[in-house]
BAVO-26192 format. One line per field, with one value per atom (N, C-alpha, C, O): residue in one letter; x, y, z. Coordinates in Angstrom, 2 decimals. Last residue first. Layout:
resn <- [A_...]
c1 <- [X_...]
c2 <- [Y_...]
c3 <- [Z_...]
This chain:
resn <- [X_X_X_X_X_X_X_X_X_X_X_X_X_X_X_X_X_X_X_X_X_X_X_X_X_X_X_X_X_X_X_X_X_X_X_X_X_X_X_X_X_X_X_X_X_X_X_X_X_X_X_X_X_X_X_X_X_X_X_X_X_X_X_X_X_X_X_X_X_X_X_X_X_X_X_X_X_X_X_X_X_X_X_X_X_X_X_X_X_X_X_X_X_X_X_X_X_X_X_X_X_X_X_X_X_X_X_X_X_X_X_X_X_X_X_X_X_X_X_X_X_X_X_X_X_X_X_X_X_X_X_X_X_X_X_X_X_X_X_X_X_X_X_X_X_X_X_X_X_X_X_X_X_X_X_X_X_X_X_X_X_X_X_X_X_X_X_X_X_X_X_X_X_X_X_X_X_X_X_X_X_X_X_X_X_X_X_X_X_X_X_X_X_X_X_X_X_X_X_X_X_X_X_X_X_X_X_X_X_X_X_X_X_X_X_X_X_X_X_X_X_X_X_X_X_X_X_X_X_X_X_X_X_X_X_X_X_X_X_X_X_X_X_X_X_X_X_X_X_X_X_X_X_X_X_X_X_X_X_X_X_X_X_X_X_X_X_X_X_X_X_X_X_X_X_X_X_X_X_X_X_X_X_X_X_X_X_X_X_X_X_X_X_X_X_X_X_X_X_X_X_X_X_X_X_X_X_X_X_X_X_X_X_X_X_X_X_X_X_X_X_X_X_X_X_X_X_X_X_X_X_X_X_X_X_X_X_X_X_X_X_X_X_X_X_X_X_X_X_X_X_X_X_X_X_X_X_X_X_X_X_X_X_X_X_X_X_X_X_X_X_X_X_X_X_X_X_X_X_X_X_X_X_X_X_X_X_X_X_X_X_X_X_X_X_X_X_X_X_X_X_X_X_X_X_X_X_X_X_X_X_X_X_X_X_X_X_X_X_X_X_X_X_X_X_X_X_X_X_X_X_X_X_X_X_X_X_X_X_X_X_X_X_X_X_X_X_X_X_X_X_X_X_X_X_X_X_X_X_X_X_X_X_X_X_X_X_X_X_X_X_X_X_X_X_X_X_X_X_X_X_X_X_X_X_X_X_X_X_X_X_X_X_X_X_X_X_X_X_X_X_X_X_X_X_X_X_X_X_X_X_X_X_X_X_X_X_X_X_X_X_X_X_X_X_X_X_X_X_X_X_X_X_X_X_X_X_X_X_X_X_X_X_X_X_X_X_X_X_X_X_X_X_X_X_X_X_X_X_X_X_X_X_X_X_X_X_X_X_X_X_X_X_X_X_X_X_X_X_X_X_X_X_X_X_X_X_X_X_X_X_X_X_X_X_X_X_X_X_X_X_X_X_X_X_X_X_X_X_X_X_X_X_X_X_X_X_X_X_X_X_X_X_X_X_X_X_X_X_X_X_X_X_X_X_X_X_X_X_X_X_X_X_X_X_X_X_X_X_X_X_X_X_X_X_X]
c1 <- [-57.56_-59.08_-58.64_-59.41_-54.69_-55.19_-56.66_-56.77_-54.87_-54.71_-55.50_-56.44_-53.84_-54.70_-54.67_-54.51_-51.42_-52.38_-52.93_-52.84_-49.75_-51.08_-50.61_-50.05_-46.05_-47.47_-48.22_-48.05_-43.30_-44.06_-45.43_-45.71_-40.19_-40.50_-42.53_-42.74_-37.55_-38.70_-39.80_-40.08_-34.76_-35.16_-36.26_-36.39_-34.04_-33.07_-33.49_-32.69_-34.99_-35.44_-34.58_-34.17_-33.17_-33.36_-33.87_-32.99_-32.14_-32.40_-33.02_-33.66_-29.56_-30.78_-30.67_-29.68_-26.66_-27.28_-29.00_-29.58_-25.49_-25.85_-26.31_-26.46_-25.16_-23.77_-24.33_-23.42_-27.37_-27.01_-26.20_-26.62_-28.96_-28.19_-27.74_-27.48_-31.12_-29.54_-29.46_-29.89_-33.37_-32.86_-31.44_-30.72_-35.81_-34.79_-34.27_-34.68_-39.13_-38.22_-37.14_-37.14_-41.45_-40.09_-39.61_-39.65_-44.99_-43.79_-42.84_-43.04_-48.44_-46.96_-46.23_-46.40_-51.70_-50.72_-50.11_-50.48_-55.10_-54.00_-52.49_-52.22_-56.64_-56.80_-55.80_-55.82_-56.49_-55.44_-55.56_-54.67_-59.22_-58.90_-57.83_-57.95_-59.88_-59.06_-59.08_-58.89_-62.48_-61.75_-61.44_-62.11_-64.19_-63.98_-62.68_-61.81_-64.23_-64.98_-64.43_-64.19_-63.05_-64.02_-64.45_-64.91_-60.57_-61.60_-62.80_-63.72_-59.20_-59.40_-60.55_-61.35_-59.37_-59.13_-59.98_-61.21_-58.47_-59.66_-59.05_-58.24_-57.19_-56.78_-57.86_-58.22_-56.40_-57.28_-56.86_-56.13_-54.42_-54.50_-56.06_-56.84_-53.03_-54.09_-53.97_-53.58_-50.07_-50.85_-52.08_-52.19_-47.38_-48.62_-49.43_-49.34_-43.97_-44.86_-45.98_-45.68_-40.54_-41.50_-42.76_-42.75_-37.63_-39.12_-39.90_-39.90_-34.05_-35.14_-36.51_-36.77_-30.98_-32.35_-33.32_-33.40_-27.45_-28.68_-29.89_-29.72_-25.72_-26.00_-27.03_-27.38_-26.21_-25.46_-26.31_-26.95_-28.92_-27.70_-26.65_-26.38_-32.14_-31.06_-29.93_-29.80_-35.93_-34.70_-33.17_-33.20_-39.06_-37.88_-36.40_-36.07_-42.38_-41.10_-40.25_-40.47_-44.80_-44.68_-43.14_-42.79_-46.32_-44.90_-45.03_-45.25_-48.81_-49.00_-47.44_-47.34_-50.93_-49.38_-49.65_-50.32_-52.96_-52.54_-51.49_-51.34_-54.03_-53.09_-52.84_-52.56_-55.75_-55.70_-54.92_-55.22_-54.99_-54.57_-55.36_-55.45_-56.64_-56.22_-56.22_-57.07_-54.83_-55.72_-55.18_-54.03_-53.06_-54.70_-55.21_-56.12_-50.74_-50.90_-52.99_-53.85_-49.66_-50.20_-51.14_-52.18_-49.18_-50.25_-50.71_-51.94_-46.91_-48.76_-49.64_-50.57_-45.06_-45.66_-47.11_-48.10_-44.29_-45.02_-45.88_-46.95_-42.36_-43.37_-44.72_-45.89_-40.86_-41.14_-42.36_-43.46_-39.50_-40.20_-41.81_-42.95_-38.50_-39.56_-40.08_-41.15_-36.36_-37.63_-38.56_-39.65_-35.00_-35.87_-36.58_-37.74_-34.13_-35.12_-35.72_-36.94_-33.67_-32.92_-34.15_-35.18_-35.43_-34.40_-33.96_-33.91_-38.27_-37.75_-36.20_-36.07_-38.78_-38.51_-38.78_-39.28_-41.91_-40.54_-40.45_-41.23_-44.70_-44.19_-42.36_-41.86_-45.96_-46.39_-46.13_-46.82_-45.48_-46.09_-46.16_-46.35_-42.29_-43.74_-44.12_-43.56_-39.82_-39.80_-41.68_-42.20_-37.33_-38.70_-39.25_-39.22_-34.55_-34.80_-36.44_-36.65_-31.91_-33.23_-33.87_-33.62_-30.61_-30.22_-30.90_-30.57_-31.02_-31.01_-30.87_-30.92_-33.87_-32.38_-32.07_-32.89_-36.66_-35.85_-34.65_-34.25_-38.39_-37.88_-37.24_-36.99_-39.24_-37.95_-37.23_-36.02_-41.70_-40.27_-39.09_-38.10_-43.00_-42.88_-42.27_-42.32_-42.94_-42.58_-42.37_-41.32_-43.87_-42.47_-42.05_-40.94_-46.41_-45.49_-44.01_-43.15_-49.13_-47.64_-46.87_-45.94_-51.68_-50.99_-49.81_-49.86_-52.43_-52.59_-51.94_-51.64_-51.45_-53.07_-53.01_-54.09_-48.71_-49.72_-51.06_-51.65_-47.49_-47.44_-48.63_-49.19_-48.30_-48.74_-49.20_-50.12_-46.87_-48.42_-49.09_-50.10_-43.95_-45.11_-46.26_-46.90_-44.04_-44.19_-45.05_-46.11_-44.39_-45.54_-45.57_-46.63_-42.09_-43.39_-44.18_-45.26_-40.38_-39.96_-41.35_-41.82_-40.34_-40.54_-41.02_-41.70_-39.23_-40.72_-41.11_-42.30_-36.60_-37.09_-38.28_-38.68_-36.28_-36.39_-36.53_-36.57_-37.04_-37.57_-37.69_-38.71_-33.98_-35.43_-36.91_-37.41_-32.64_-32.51_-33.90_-34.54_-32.99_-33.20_-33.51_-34.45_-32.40_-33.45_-34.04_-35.10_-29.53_-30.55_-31.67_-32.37_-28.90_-28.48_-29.50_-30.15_-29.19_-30.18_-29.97_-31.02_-27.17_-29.07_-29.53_-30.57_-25.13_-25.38_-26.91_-27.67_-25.33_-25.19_-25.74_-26.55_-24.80_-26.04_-26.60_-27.61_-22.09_-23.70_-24.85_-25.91_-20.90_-21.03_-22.18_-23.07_-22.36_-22.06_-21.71_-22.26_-20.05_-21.36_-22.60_-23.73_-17.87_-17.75_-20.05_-20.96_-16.92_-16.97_-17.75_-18.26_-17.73_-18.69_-18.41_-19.35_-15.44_-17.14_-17.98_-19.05_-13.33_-13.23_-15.08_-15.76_-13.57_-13.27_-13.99_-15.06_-13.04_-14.50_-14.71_-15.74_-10.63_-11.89_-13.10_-13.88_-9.53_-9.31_-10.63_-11.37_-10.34_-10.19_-10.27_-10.87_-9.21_-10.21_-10.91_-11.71_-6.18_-6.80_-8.51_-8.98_-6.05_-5.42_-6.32_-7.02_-6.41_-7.37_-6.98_-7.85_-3.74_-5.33_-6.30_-6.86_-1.68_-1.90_-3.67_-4.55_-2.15_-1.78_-2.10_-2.91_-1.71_-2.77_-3.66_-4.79_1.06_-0.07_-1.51_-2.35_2.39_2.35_1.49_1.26_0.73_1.27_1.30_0.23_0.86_0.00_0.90_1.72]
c2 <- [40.00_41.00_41.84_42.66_40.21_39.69_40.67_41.82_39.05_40.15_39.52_38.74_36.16_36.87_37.66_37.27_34.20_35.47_36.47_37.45_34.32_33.70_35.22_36.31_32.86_33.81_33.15_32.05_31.37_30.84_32.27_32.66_29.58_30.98_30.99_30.57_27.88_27.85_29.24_29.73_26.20_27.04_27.47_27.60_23.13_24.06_25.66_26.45_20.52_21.31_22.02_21.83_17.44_18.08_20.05_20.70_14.51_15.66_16.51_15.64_11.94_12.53_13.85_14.44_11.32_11.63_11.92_12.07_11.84_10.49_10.50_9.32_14.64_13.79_12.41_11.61_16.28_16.02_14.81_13.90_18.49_16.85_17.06_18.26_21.05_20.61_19.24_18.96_23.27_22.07_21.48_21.51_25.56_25.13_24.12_24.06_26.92_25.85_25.98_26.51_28.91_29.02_28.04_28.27_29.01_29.12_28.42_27.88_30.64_30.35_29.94_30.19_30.24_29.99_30.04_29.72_30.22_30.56_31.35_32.55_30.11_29.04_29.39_28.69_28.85_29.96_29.67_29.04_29.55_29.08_29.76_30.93_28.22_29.19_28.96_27.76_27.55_26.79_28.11_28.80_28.32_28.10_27.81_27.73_25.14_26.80_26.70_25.62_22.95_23.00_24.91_25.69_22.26_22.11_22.65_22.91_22.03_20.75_20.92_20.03_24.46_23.91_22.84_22.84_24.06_24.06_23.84_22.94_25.05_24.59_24.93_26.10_24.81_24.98_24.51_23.53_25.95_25.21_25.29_26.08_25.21_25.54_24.91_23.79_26.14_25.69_26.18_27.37_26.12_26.50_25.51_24.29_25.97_25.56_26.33_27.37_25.23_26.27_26.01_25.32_23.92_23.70_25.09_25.96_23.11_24.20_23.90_23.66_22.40_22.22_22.92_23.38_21.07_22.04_22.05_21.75_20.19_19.59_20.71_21.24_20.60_20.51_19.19_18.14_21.92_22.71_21.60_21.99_21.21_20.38_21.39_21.74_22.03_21.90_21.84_22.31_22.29_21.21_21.36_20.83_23.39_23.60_23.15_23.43_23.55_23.89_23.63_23.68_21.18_21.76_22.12_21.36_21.72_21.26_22.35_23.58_20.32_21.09_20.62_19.66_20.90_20.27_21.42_22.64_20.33_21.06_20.23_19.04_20.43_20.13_21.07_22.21_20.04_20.83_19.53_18.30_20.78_20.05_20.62_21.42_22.15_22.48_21.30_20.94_21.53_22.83_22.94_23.77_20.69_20.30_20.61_20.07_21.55_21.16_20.54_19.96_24.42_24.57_23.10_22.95_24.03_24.58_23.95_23.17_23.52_22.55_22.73_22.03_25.63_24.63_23.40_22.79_27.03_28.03_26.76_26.97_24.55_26.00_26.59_26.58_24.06_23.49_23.89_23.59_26.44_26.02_25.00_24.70_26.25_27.49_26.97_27.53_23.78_24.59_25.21_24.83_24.65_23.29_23.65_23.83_27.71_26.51_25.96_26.63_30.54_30.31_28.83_28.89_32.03_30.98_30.00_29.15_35.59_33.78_33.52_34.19_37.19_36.76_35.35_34.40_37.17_36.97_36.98_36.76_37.77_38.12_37.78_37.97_33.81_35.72_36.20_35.39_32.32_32.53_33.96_34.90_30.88_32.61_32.56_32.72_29.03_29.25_30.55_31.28_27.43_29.07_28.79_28.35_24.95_25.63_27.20_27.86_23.61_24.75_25.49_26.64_21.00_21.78_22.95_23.43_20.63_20.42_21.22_22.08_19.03_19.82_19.60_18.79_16.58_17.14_18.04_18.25_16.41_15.29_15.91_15.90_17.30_18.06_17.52_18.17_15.91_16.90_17.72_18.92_13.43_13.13_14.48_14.49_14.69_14.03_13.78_13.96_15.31_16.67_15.98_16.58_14.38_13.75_14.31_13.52_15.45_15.79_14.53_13.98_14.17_13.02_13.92_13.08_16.46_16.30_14.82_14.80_16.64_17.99_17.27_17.33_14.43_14.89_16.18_16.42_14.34_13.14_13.38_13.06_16.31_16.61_15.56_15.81_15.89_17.01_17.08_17.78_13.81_13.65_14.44_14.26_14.71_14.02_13.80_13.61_16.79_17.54_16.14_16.51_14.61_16.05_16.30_16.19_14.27_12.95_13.75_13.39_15.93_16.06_15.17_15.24_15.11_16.02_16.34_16.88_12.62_12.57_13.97_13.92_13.36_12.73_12.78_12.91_14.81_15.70_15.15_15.70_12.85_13.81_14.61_14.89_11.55_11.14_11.74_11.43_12.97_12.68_12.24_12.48_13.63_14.64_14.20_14.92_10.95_11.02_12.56_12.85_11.17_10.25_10.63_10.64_13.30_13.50_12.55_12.76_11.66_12.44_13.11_13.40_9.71_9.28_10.36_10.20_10.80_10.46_10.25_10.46_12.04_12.99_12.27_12.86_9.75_10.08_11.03_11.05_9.10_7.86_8.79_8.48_10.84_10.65_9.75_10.22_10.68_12.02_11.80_12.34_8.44_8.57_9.73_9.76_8.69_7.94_8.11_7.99_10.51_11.22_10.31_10.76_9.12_10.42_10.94_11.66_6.98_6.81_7.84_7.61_8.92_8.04_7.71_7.99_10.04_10.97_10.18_10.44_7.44_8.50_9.50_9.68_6.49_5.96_6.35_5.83_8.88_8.45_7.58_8.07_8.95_10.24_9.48_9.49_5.89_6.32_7.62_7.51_6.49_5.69_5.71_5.53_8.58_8.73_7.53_7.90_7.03_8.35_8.44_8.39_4.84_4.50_5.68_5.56_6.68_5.65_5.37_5.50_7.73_8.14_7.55_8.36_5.02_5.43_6.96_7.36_2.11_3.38_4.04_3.91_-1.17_0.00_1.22_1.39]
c3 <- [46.87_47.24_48.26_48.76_45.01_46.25_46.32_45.88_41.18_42.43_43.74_43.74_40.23_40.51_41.69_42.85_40.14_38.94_38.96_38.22_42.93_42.17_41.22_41.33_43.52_43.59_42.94_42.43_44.49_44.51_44.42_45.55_44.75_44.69_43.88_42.75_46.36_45.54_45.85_46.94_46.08_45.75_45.43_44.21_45.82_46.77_46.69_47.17_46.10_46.27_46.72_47.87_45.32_46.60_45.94_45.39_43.87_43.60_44.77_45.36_44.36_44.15_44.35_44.79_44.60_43.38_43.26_42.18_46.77_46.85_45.61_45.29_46.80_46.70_46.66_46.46_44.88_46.24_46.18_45.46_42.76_42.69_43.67_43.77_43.24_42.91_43.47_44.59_42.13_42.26_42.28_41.28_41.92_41.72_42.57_43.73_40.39_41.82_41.31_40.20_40.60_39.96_40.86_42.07_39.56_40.87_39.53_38.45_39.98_39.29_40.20_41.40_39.89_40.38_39.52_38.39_40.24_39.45_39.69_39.68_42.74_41.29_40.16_39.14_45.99_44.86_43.41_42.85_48.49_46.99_46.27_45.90_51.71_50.67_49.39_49.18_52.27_51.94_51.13_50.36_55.75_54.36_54.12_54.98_58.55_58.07_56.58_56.04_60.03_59.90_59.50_60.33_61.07_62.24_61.60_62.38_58.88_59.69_60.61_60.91_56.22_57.97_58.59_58.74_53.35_53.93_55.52_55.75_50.25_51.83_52.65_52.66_47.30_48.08_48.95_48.82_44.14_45.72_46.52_45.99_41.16_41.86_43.42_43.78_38.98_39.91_40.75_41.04_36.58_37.09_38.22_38.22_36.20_36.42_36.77_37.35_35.55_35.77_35.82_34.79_37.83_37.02_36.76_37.62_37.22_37.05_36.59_35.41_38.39_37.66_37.95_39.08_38.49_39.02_37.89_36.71_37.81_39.54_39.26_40.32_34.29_35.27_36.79_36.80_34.38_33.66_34.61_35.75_33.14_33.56_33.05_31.88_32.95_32.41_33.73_34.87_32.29_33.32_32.32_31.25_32.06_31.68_32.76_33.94_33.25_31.56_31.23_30.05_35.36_34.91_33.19_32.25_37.65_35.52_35.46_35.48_40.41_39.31_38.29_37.91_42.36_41.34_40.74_40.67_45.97_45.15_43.48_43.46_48.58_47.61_46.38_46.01_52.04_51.11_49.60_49.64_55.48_54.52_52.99_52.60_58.19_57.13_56.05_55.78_60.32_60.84_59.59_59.51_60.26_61.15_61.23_61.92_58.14_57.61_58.78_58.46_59.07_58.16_58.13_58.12_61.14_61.87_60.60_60.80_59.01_60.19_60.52_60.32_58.00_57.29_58.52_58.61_59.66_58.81_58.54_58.86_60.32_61.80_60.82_61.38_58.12_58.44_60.07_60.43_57.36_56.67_57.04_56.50_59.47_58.86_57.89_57.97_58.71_59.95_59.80_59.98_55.98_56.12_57.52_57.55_55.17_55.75_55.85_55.82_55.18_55.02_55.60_56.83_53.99_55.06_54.40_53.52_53.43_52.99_54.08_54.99_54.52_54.39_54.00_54.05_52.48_54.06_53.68_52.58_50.21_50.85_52.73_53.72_48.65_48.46_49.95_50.86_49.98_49.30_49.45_50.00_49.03_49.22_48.85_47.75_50.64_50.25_50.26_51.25_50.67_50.38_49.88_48.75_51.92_51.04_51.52_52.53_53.30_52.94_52.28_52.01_52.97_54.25_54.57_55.71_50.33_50.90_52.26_52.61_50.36_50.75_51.18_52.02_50.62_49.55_49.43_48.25_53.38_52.49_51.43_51.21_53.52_54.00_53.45_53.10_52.34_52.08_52.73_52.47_54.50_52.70_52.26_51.61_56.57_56.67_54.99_54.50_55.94_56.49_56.11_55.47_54.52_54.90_55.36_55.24_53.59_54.60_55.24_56.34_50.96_51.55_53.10_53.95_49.24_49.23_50.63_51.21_49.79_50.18_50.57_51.64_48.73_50.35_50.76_51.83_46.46_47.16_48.71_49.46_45.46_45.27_46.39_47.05_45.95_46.57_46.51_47.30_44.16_45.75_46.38_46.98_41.68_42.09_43.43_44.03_42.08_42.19_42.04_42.51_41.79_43.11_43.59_44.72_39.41_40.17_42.06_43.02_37.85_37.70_38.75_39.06_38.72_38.99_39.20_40.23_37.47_38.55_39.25_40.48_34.43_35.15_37.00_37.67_34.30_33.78_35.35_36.33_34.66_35.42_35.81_36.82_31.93_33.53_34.49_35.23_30.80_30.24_31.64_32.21_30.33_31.27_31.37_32.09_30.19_31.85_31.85_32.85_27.18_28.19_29.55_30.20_26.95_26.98_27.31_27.92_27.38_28.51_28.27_29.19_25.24_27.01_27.85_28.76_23.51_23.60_25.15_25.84_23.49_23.71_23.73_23.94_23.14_24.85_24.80_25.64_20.69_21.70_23.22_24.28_19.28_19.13_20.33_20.52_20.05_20.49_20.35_20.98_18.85_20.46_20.87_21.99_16.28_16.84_18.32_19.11_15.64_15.66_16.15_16.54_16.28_17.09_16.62_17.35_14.28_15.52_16.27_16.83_11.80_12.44_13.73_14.34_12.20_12.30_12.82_13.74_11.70_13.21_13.40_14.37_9.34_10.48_11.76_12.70_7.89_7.56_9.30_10.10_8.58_8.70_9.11_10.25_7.27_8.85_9.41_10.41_4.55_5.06_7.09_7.94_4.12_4.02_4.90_5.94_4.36_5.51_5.35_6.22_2.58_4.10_4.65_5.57_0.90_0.60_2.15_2.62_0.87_0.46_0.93_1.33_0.98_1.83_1.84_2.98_-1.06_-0.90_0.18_0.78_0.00_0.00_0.00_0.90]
């Protein structure tokens, strides 16, 4: 074989090599966001599980320790204490019906992002009316935690609709 011949089909070879690896790990890693994606959206069926069934312990879970809850109209709550100190009474004195509808999940990394709409109602346990929030937004954020699950690290939360 010409040594011409030889450089070419070598060049040829290498490139292929180098586009099926290079092809083959991007696939890898949109399946790993694909995953990711999933176990995120996975965040909000808990939450929904924990709200409407009052689980306090499943819906605190989902928080990292360090978390930042910024709802309308009160100061955050800074760290899993505080929010748990803020969240406790509620779920302890009212039962919740809540549905989510995520418009949007995206993956940068150890970190993640839902955008989403929602409705709440919370009625008190002991009996009078039932708050209604029928149009809802919230902003979460998310970061991968050294065991590889996902943990609520950010969540920011109004309605649509002007307060009466």
């Amino acid at each position: 074989m010409k040594k011409s011949n030889w450089l070419l089909l070598t060049t040829i070879l290498v490139i292929t090599s180098a586009m099926l690896f290079f092809a083959f790990s991007f696939k890898t890693e949109v399946d790993s966001m694909g995953d990711d994606i999933t176990a995120i959206k996975e965040i909000f069926n808990k939450y929904t599980v924990a709200a409407n069934t009052g689980d306090f312990d499943l819906w605190i879970s989902l928080w990292a320790d360090d978390a930042v809850r910024m709802p309308p109209d009160t100061p955050a709550q800074i760290g899993k204490e505080q929010i748990r100190e803020a969240m406790k009474p509620a779920y302890d004195q009212m039962n919740f019906i809540i549905t989510i509808h995520i418009e949007e999940a995206k993956v940068y990394g150890d970190l993640g992002l839902t955008r989403c709409t929602y409705t709440l109602k919370m009625t008190p346990k002991a009996g009078g009316e039932t708050i209604t929030m029928p149009d809802g937004k919230a902003l979460t954020l998310y970061e991968r935690q050294s065991d590889g699950s996902w943990k609520i690290i950010y969540d920011c939360f109004n309605s649509n609709v002007p307060p009466k």
